[in-house]
VEXDREN-2710 file (C-alpha; in Angstrom, 1 decimal):
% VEXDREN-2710
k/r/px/py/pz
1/UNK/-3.6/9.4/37.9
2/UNK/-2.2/9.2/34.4
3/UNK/-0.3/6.0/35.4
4/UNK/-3.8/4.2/36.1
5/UNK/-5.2/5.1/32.9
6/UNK/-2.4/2.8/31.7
7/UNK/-2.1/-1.1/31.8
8/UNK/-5.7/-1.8/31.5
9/UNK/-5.1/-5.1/29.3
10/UNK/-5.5/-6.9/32.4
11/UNK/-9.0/-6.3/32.9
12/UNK/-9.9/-4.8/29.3
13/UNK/-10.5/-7.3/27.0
14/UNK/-9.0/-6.4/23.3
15/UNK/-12.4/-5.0/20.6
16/UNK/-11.9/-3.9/17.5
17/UNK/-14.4/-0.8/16.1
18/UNK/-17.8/-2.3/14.6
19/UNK/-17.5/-4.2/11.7
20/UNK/-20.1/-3.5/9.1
21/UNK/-22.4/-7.3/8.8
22/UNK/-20.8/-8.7/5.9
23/UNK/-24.0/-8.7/3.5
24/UNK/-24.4/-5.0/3.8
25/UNK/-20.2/-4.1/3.2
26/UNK/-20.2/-6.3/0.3
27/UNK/-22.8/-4.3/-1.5
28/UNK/-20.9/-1.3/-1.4
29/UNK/-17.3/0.1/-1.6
30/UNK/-17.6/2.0/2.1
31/UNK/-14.9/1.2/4.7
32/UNK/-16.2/-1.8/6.6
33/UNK/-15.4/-0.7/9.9
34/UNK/-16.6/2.1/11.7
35/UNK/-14.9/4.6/13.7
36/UNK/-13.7/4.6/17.6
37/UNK/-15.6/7.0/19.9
38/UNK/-14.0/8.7/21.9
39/UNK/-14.6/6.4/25.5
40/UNK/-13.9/3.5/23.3
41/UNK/-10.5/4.7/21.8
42/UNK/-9.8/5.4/24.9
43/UNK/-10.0/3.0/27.1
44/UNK/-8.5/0.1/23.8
45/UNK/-5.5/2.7/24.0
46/UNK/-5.2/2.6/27.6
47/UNK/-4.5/-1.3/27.5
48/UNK/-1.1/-0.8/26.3
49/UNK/1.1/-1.7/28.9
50/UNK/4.1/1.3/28.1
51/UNK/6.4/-1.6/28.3
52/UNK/10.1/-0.3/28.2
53/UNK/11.3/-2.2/25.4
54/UNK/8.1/-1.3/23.1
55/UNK/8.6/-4.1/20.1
56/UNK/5.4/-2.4/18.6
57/UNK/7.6/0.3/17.6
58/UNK/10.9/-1.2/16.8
59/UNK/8.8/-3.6/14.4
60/UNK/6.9/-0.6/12.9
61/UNK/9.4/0.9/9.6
62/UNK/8.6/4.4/10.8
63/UNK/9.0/3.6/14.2
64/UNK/6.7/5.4/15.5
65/UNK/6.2/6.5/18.7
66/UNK/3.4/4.3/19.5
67/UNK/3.2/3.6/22.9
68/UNK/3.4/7.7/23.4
69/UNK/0.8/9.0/21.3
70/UNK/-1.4/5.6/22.6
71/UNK/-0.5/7.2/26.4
72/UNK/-2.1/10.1/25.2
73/UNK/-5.3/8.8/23.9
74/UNK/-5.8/7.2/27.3
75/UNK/-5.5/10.7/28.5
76/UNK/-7.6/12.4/26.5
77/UNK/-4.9/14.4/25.1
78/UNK/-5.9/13.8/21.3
79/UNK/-4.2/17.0/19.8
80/UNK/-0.8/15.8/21.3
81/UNK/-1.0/12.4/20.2
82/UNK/-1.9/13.6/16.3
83/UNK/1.4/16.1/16.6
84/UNK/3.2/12.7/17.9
85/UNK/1.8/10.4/15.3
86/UNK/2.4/13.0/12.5
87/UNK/6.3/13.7/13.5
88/UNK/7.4/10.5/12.2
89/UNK/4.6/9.2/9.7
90/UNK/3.3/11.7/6.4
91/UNK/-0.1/9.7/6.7
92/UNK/-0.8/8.4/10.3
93/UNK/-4.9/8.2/9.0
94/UNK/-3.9/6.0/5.8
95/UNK/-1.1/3.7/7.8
96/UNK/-3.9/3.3/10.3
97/UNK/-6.2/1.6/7.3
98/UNK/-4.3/-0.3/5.2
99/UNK/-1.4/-1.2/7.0
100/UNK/-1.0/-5.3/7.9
101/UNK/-1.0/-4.5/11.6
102/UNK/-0.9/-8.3/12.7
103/UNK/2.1/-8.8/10.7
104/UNK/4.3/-5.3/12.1
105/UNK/3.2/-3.3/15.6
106/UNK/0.3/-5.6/16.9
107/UNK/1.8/-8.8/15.9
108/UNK/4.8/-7.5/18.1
109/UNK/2.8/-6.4/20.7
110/UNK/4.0/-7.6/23.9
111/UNK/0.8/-8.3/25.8
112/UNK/-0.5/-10.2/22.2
113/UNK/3.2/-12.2/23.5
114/UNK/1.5/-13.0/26.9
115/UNK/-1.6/-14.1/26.1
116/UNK/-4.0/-10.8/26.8
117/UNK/-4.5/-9.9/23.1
118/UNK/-2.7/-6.9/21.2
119/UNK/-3.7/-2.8/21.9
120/UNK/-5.9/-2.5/18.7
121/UNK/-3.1/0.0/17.8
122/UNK/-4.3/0.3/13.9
123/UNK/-7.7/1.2/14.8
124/UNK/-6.7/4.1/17.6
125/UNK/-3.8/5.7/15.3
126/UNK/-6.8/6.2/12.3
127/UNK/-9.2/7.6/14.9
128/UNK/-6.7/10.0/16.3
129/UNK/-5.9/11.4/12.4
130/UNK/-9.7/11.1/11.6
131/UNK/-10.2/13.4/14.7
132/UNK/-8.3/15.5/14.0
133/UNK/-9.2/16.1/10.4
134/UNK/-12.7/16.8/11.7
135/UNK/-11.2/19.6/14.5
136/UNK/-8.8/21.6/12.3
137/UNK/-5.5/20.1/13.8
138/UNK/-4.2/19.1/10.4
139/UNK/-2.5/21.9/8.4
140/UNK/-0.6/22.7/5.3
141/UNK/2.9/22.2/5.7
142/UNK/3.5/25.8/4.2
143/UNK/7.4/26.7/5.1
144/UNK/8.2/29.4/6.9
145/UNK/10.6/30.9/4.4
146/UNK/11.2/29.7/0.4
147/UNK/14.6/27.7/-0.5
148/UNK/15.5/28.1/-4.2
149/UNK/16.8/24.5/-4.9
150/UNK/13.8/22.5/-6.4
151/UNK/13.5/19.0/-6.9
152/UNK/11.4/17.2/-9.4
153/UNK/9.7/13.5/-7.7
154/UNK/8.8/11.1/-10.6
155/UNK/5.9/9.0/-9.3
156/UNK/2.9/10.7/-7.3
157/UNK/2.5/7.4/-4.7
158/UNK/3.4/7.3/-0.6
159/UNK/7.0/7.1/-1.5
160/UNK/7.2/10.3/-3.6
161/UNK/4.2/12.5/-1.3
162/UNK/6.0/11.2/1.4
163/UNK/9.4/13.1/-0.1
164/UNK/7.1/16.0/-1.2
165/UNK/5.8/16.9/2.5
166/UNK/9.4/17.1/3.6
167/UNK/10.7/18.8/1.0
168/UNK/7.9/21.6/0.9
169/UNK/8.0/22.0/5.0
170/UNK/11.8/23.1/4.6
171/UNK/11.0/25.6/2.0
172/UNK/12.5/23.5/-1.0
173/UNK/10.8/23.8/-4.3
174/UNK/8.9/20.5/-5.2
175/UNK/7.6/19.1/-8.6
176/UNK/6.4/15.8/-8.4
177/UNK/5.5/14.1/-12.0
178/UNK/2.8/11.2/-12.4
179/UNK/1.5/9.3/-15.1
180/UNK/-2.0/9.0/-14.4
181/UNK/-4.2/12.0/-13.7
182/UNK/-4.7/11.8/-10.0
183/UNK/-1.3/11.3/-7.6
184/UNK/-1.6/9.2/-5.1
185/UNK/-0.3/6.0/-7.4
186/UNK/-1.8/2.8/-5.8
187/UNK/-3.3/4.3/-3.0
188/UNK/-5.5/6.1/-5.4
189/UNK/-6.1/3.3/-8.0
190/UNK/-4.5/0.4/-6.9
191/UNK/-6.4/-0.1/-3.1
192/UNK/-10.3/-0.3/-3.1
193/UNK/-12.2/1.6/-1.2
194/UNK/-13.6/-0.9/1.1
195/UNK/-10.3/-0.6/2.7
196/UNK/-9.0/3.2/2.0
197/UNK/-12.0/5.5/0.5
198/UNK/-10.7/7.8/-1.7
199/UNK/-11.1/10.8/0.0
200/UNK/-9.5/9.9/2.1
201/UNK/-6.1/10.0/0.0
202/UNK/-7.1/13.2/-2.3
203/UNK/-7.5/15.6/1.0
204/UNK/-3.8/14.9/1.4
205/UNK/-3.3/15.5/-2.1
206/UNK/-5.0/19.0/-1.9
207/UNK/-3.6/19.4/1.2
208/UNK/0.1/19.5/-0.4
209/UNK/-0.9/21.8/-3.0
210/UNK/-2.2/24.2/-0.9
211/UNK/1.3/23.6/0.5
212/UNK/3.1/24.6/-3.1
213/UNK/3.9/21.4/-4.2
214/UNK/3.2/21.7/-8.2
215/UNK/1.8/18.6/-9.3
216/UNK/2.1/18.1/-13.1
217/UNK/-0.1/14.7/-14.4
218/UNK/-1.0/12.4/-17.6
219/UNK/2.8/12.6/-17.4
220/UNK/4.6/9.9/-18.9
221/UNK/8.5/9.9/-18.6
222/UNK/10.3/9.2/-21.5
223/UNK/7.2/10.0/-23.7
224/UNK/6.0/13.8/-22.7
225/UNK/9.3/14.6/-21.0
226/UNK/12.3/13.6/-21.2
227/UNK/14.4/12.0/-17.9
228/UNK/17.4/14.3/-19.0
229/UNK/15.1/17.3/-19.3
230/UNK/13.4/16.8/-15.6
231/UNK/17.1/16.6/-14.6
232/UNK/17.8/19.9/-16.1
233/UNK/14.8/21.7/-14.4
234/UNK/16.1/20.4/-10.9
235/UNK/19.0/20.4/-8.4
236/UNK/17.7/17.4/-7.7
237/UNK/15.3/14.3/-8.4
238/UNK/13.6/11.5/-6.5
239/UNK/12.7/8.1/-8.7
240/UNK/9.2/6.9/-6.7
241/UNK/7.5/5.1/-9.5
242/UNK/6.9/1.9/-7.9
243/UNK/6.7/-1.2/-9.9
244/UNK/3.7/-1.7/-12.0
245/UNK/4.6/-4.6/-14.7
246/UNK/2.4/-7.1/-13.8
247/UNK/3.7/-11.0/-13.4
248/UNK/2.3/-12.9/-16.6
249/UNK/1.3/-16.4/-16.5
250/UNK/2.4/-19.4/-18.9
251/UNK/0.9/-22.5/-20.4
252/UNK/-1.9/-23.6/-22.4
253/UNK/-4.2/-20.6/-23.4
254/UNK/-2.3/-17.9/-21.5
255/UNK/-3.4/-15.6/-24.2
256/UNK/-6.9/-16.2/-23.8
257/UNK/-9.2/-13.1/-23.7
258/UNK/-10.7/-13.1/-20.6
259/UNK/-7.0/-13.3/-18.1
260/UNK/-7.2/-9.8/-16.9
261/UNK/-4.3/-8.3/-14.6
262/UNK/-4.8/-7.6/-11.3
263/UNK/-3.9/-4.2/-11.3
264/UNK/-5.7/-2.9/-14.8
265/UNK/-8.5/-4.7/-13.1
266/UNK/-8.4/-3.1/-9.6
267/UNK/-8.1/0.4/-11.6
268/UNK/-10.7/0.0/-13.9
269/UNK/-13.1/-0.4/-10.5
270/UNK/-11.5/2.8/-8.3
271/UNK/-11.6/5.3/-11.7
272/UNK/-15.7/3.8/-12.1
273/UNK/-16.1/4.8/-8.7
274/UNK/-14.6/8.4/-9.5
275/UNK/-17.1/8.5/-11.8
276/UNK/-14.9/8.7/-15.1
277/UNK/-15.7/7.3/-17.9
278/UNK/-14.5/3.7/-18.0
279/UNK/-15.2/1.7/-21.4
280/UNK/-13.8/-1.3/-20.3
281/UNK/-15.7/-1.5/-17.5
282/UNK/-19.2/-0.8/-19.2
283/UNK/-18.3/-3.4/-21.5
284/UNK/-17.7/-5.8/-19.3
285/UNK/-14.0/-6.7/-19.7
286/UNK/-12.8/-5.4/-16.5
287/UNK/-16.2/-5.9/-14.6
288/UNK/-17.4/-8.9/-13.0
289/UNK/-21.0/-8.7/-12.6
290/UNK/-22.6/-12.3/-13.0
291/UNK/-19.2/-13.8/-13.8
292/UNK/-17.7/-17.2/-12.2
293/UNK/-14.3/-15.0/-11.2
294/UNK/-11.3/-17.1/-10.4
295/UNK/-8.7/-14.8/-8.5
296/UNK/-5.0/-16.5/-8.8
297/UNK/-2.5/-15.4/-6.2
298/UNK/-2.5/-15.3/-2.3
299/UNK/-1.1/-11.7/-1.6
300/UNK/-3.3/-8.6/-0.1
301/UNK/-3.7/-7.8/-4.0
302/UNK/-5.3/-10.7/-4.8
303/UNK/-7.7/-10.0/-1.6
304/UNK/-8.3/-6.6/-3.0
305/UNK/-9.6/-8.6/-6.5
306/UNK/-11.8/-10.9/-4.6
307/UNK/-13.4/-8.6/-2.5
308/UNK/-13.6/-6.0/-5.3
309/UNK/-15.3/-8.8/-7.5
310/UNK/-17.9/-10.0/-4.8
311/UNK/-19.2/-6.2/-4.4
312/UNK/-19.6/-6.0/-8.5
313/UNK/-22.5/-8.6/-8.1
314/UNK/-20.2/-11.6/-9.4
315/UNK/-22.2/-15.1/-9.3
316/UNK/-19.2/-16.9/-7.4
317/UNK/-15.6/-15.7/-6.6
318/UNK/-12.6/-18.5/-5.9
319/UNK/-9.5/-18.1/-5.2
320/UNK/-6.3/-20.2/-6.1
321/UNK/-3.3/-20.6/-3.8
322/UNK/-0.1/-22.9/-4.5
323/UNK/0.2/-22.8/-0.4
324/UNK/-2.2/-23.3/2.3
325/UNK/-3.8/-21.0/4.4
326/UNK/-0.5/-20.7/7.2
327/UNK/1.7/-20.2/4.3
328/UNK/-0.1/-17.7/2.5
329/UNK/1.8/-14.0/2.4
330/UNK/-1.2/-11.6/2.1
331/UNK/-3.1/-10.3/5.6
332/UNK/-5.0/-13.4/7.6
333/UNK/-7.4/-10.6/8.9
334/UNK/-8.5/-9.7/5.1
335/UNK/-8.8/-13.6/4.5
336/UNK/-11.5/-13.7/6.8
337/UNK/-12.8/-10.6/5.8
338/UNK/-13.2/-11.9/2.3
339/UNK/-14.2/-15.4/3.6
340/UNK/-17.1/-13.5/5.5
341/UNK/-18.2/-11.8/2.5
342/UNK/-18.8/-15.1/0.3
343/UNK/-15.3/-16.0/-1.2
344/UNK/-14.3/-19.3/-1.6
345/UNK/-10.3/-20.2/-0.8
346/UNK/-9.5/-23.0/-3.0
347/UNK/-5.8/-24.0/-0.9
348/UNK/-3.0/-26.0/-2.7
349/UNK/-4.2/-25.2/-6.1
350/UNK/-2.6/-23.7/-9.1
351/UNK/-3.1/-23.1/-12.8
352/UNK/-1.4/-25.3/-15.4
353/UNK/-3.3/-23.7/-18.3
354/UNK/-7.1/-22.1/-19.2
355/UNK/-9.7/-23.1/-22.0
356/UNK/-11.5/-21.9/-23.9
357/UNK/-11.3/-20.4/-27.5
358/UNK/-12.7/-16.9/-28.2
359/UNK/-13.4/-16.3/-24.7
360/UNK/-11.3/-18.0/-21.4
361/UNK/-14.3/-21.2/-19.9
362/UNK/-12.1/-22.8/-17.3
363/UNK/-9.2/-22.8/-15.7
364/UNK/-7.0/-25.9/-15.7
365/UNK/-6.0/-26.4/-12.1
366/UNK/-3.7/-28.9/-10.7
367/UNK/-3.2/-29.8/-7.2
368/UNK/-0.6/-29.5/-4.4
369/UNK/1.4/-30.8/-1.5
370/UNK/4.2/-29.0/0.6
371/UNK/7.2/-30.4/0.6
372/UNK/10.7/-29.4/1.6
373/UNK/11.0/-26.1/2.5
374/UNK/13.0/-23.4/-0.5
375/UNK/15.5/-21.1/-0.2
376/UNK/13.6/-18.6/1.1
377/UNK/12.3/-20.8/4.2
378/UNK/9.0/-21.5/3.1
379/UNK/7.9/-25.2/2.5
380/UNK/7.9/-25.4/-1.8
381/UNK/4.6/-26.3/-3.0
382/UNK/5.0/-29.9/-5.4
383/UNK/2.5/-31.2/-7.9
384/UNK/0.4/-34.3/-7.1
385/UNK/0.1/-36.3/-10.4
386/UNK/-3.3/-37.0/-11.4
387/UNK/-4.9/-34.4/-9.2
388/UNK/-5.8/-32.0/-12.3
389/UNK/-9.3/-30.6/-12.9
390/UNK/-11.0/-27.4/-14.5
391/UNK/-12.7/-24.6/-12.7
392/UNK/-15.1/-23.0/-14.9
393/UNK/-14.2/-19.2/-15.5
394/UNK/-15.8/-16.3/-17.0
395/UNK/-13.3/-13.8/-15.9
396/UNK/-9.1/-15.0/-14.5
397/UNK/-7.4/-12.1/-12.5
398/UNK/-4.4/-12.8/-12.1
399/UNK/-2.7/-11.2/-8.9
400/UNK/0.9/-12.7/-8.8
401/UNK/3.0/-9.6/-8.2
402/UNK/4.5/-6.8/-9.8
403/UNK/7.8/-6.7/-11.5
404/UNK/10.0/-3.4/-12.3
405/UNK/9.6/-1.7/-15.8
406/UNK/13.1/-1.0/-17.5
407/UNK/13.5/2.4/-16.6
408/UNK/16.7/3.2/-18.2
409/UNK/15.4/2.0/-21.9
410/UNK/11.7/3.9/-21.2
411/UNK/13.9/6.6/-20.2
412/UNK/17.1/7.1/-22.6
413/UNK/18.9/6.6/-19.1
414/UNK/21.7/4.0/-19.7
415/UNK/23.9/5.0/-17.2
416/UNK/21.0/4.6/-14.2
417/UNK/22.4/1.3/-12.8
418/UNK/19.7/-1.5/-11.9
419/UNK/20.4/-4.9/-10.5
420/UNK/19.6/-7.8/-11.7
421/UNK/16.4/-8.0/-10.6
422/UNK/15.4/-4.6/-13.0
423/UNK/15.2/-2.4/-9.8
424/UNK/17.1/1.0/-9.3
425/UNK/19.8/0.6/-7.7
426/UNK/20.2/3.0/-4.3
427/UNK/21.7/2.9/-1.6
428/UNK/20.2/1.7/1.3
429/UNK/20.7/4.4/4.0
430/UNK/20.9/7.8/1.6
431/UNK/18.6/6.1/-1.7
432/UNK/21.0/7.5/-3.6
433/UNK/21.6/6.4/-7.4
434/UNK/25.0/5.9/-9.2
435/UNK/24.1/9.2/-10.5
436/UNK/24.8/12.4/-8.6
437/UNK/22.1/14.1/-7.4
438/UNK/19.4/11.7/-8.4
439/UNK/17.8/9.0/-5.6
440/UNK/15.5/6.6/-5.8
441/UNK/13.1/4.8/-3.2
442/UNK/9.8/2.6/-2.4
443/UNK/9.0/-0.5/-4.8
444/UNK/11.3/0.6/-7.5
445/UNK/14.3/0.3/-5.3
446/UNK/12.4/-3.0/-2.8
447/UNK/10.7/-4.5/-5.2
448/UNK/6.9/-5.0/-4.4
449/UNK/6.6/-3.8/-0.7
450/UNK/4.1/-2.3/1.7
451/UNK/2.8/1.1/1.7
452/UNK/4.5/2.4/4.9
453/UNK/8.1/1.1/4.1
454/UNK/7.6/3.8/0.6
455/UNK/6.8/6.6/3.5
456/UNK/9.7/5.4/5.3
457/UNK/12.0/5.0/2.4
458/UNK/10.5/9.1/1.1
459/UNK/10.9/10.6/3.9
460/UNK/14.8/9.1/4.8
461/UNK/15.3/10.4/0.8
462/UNK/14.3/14.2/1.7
463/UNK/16.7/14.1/4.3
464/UNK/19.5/13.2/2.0
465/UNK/18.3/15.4/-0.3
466/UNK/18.2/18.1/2.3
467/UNK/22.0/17.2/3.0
468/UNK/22.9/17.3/-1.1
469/UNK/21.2/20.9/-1.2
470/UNK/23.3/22.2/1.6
471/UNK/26.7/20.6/0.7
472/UNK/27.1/23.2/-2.6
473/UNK/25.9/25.9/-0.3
474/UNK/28.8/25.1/1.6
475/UNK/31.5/24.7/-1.0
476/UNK/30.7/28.3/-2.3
477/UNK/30.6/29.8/0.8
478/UNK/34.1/29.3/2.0
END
């Protein structure tokens, strides 16, 4: 019987949940799409086929046990698929969201391979976490008895929580350090909440307090503590920072007011939609409500600024990409999402300068053609002569990527080796730093990544640290 509630992609044709019509989503900051009931979850999750060589899971950098908890879906067996789900992912309900599913599990999916369209396996891992939020199934991860090792985790995003959750189960005293005064990093401030509301993140927050994990905020490293001093407090300590130095742009009037980063901009939006107090915002800076908004870059970061800027009430958003649509890195699902919503792509474009005096008016835009492919594969976008014009702008975001800050000079830390690149160096199985008992993981160590490789990369990290505790243990013991 449980066999035939299997391999239904056959006759089951692939649905997503509902998405919200795109003139009501973009007048809000609500999550567009709504949730799975139960039928429905059901019978998406009983299309998988339980093939046995599932590439949804070897492509997945948790590796989670998809097809098994999707088994139990099918079955109706929703508190065993969360307690699958949760064994190998800290935040199942926030993977399920904001991961780029058509680029990891469902783009691997092997009925996607034969033509039947992938399991919706995004959608049905957020509905099993969201159910069982609403039943009680998720609950502190309170140890059964207290270690008294303690580690301090500098940087409050996925990477570090991640750590945190593992830590805390096995008893192990946890501080984690952030700058801002929320954790969550860029899950709480960097990621509308179109695509991840908010309470969504700070119930997980809470939820490792309640566990004992001391969060201490408005904590800058280097400034209000010391790196050495965090060192002494702890038999061990976890970099997580992430990268947050923003890409800058060159050319004629770079320095014109008006060029806004992606990120201070993307903040400025999720802390007004706290409710804090946000003077940039309320003067207009960082808000672009009946602005012409040019969006440069082609990553998910650059969606998030487009989308964010269409639900502010901006007059018209565009956005500028060296590469064409096939060659663009960020999520093709959030393309159309944003194309729905009003946003114009303007492919094969990129800025060669801005005008504008007091204020940025335009940005100067030259146009492109692929040629050869570069060294990383790609065909390299190549000028064509003659093909400059200007855009009129009121407000330039520009979303080009992050870079690493210089940790060991912010930090009095020479002797933290980086490459060349500015990122902690760790290594790659352990995330352990040239300096003993000190690891590192997520963006500072990958450079600008996803969301779930930091979980991955936190959680492989507590284990090491786990191992580090225990090996002193030892030495005294015999």
């Amino acid at each position: 019987m449980a066999t035939q509630r299997m391999l239904k992609f056959v006759n089951t044709r692939r649905e997503m949940p509902e998405k919200r019509l795109a003139d009501a989503r973009a007048q809000d900051f609500d999550e567009i799409y709504r949730e799975f009931a139960e039928a429905k979850a059901a019978e998406q999750a009983g299309r998988c086929s339980q093939c046995g060589v599932p590439y949804c899971q070897s492509h997945c950098p948790l590796h989670n046990n998809i097809p098994d908890w999707l088994r139990m879906t099918a079955e109706g067996r929703l508190e065993e698929a969360y307690a699958i789900s949760q064994a190998t992912n800290t935040f199942p309900e926030i993977c399920g969201r904001i991961c780029p599913q058509d680029r990891l599990c469902e783009g691997n999916c092997v009925i996607e391979k034969s033509g039947h369209g992938t399991v919706t396996i995004g959608a049905v891992e957020k509905y099993i976490t969201d159910t069982a939020w609403e039943r009680g199934w998720v609950v502190p991860g309170t140890p059964i008895s207290e270690r008294a090792e303690s580690v301090g985790i500098i940087g409050g995003g996925p990477g570090g929580l991640a750590a945190a959750d593992v830590l805390r189960r096995q008893g192990i005293q946890v501080t984690v350090y952030d700058r801002h005064d929320r954790a969550g990093g860029l899950l709480t401030y960097g990621i509308p909440g179109f695509k991840l509301e908010k309470h969504i993140v700070m119930r997980r927050v809470k939820q490792l307090e309640e566990a004992g994990v001391q969060f201490v905020l408005n904590c800058n490293v280097g400034t209000d503590i010391s790196f050495d001093a965090i060192r002494g407090q702890h038999d061990a300590v976890l970099i997580a920072t992430g990268v947050y130095k923003a890409r800058e742009l060159t050319g004629p009037g770079a320095g014109t007011p008006g060029l806004v980063p992606a990120l201070a901009y993307l903040t400025a939006s999720n802390r007004q939609s706290f409710g804090d107090d946000v003077p940039e915002f309320d003067s207009g800076e960082l808000n672009a409500a009946g602005k012409r908004v040019v969006v440069i870059g082609g990553g998910d970061t650059a969606m998030d600024c487009v989308r964010t800027a269409i639900r502010q009430g901006a007059t018209s958003v565009k956005c500028l990409y060296r590469r064409d649509r096939a060659n663009m890195p960020g999520s093709q699902r959030e393309t159309q999402n944003a194309e729905e919503e009003g946003v114009e792509f303007v492919w094969l474009t990129a800025p060669r300068g801005f005008t504008g005096t007091d204020h940025v008016e335009g940005v100067m835009v030259q146009t492109m053609r692929l040629g050869p492919p570069d060294v990383s594969g790609r065909q390299a976008p190549e000028v064509i002569e003659g093909g400059d014009y200007v855009e009129p702008a009121d407000l330039v975001i520009t979303a080009l990527g992050f870079e690493p800050e210089d940790l060991p000079e912010q930090w009095n830390a020479a002797d933290l080796a980086t490459t060349r690149w500015g990122t902690v160096k760790a290594d790659f199985r352990s995330h352990a730093t040239n300096i003993p008992g000190v690891y590192a993981v997520g963006d500072i160590v990958r450079g600008a990544s996803l969301v779930v490789w930091a979980i991955r990369d936190g959680r492989e990290a507590a284990a090491s640290i786990l191992d580090y505790l225990v090996a002193p243990a030892a030495v005294a013991a015999e």
